[in-house]
C-alpha positions in Angstrom: 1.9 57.6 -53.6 3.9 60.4 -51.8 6.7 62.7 -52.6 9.2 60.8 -51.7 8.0 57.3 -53.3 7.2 59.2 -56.3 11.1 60.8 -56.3 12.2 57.1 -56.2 10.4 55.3 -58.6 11.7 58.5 -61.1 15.4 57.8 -60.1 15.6 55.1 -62.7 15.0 57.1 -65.1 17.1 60.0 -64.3 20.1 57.8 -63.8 19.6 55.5 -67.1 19.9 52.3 -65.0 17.7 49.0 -64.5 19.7 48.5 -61.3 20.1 51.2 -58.5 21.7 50.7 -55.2 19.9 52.1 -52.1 22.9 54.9 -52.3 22.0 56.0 -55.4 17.9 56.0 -54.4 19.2 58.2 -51.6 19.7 60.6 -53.7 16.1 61.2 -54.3 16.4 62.9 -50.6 19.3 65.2 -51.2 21.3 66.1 -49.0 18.7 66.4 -45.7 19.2 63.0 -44.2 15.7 62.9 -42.6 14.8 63.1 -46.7 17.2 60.2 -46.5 15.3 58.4 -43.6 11.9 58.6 -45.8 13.5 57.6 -49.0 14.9 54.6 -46.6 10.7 54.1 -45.5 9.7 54.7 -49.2 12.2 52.1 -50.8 10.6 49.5 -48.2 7.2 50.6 -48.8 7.5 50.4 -52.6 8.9 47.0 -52.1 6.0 45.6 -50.5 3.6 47.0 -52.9 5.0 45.6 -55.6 6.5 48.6 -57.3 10.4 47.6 -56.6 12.0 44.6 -56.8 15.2 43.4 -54.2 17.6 42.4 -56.3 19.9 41.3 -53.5 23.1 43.8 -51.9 21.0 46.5 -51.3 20.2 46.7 -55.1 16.5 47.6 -56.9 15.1 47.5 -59.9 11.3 48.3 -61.2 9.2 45.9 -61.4 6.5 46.1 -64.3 4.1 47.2 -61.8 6.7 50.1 -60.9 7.6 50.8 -64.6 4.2 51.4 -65.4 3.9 54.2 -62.1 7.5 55.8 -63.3 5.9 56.5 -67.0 2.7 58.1 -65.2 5.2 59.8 -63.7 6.7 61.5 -66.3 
């Protein structure tokens, strides 16, 4: 897991939220919008392994997969 991905996943945390919409994921980028771009790639990426859930209007939430990489995280 990179950087970025790793940024992501701790988001949820760092904003108290089960929910997080991809504007508030960009975050994990700052303000550099190629950071921006990779958290874009990263969200995607965590989707398809199983780490995030679409929730549907360009919302996420952890799955338990993901919640169990965010602790490891911390």
């Amino acid at each position: 897991m990179n950087e970025i991905q790793k940024r992501v996943l701790g988001s949820f945390a760092y904003w108290g939220k089960e929910k997080l919409d991809l504007h508030e994921l960009f975050e994990a980028g700052g303000n550099d919008p190629e950071q921006r771009t990779a958290v874009f790639y990263a969200v995607e990426q965590l989707v398809t392994d199983g780490l995030l859930l679409e929730e549907g209007n360009d919302f996420y939430s952890l799955s338990e997969k993901g919640r169990e990489a965010a602790s490891l995280q911390n």
